[in-house]
N, C-alpha and C positions, 0 to 999 in steps of 0.2 A: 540495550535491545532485549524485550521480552524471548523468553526461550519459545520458541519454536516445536509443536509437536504434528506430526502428521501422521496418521491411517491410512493402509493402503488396505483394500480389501479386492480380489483380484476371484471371478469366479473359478476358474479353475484352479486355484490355491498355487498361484505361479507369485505374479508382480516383484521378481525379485531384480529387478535394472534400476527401473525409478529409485529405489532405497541407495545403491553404488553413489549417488552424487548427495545423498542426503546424510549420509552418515561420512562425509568429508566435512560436514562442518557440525564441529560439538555443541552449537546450542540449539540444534535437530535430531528429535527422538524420531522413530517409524517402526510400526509395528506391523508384519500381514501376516494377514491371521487362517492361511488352511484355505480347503474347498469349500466354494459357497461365502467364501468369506465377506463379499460385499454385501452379503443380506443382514452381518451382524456388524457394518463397517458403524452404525451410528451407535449403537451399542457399546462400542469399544471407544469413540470419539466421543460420547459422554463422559465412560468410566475416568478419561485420561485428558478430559477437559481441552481435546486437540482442537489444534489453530484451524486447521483443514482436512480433510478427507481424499482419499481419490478413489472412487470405485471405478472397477475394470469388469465391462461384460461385454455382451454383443452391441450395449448400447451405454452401459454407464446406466441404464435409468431404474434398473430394479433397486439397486442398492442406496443410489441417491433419494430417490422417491421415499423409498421405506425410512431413509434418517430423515427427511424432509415432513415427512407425516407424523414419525412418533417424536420426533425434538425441535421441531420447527427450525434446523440449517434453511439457511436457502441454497439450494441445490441448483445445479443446470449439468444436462446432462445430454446424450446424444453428440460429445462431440469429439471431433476427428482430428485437430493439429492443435500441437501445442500452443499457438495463440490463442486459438479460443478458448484456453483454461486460462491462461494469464489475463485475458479481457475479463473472463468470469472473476475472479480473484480480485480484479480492479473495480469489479460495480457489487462488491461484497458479499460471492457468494463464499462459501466453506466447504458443501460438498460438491465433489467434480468429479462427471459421470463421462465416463472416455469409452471409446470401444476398446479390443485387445491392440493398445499401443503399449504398452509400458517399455520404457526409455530412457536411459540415465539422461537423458539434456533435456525430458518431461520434467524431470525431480528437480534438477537443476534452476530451471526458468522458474519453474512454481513455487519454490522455495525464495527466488530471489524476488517475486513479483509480491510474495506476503510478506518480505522484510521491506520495501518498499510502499505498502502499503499501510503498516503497523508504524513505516517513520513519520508518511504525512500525517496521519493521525493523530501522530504524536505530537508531533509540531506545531499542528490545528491547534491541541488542546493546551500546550506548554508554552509557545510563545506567541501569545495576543498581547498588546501596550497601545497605549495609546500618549502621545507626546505633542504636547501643545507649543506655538513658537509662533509670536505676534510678528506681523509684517506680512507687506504685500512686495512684487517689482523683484529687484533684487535678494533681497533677504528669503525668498523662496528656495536660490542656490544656498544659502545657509541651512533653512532649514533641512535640506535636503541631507548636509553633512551631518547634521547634529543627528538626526534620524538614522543615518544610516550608524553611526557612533552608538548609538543607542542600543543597535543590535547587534552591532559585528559579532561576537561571539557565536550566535545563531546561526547568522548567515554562514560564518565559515566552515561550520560543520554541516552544513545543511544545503545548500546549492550553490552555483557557479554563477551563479546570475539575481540581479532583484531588478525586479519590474516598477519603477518608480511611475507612480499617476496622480495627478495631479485633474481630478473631475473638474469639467468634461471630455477637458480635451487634451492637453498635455500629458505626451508617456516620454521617458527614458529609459533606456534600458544600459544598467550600470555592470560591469564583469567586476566581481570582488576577487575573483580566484582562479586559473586556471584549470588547475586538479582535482576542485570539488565536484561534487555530484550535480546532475542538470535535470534530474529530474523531478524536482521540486522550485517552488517560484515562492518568492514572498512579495507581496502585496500592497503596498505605499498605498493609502485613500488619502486625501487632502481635502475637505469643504471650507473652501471660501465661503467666509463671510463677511458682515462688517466688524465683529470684531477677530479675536485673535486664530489662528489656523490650528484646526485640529489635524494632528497626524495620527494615522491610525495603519497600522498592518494585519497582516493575518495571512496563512497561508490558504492557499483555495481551498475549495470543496469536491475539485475536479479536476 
């Protein structure tokens, strides 16, 4: 897992809760920086090449805006509970413009919804294969093993679950693990043809 950096810029030069649950895990820096400090919050998330930002005002939007304008984050800002930053986080923004919440189980959920998000990523981009396996009827349950053999390694690190499909119409859905993680799915594509079966995985985009 890439290390983690986050900026908290907090108008009133407070924002010190959200940092309590970030500085319990060591591969999360945070820095906040003084009065006023969300108007220098992109400033500082340049300098330090951070993963995300949080600016704290009446709205979140001065501070967001202005790193959204001179470094192009995608920001969203104006919002009020902690899922709305994790949704934000999820459709890729970086800076997150909050009113005055600041809250250790803010820091908390935001930090886990970027390591979460940095995994799929990861997984998109490290484990694509594609495994070919002649036969129609039965030999499909074959192929089914051989594919999943082919990645178990991934999957056991990586989810609790694989979504086995078979276009158009056949799904299964196979448990490899109890204790893994569930919030990630990996992707089985099958096209039939006449001749041999391509298999192909990949984890989603969503």
């Amino acid at each position: 897992m890439e290390q983690i950096t986050v900026v908290i810029g907090d108008r009133l030069g407070k924002g010190q809760k959200s940092p309590q649950a970030l500085k319990k895990r060591a591969h999360v820096l945070w820095s906040s920086l003084g009065v006023a400090a969300d108007m220098k919050l992109g400033d500082i998330m340049k300098a330090e090449n951070a993963t995300f930002g949080i600016s704290f005002c009446g709205s979140g939007g001065a501070g967001a805006i202005t790193a959204q304008t001179k470094y192009g984050y995608k920001a969203k800002y104006g919002m009020r509970s902690i899922d709305e930053g994790v949704t934000a986080i999820n459709e890729g923004c970086n800076v997150l413009g909050f009113g005055f919440m600041d809250k250790e189980e803010l820091g908390e959920r935001l930090v886990e919804a970027s390591e979460k998000e940095i995994r799929r990523i990861s997984m998109k981009e490290q484990f694509t294969t594609t495994v070919r396996v002649a036969g129609k009827g039965e030999s499909k349950s074959r192929a089914f093993a051989d594919a999943l053999n082919h990645v178990q390694a991934a999957v056991m690190k990586s989810s609790s679950r694989i979504l086995l499909r078979i276009e158009p119409q056949d799904v299964t859905v196979v448990h490899a693990r109890e204790a893994v993680r569930k919030e990630a799915f990996l992707f089985f594509f099958c096209a039939v043809n006449d001749g041999p079966t391509a298999w192909s995985w990949t984890s989603p985009s969503t």
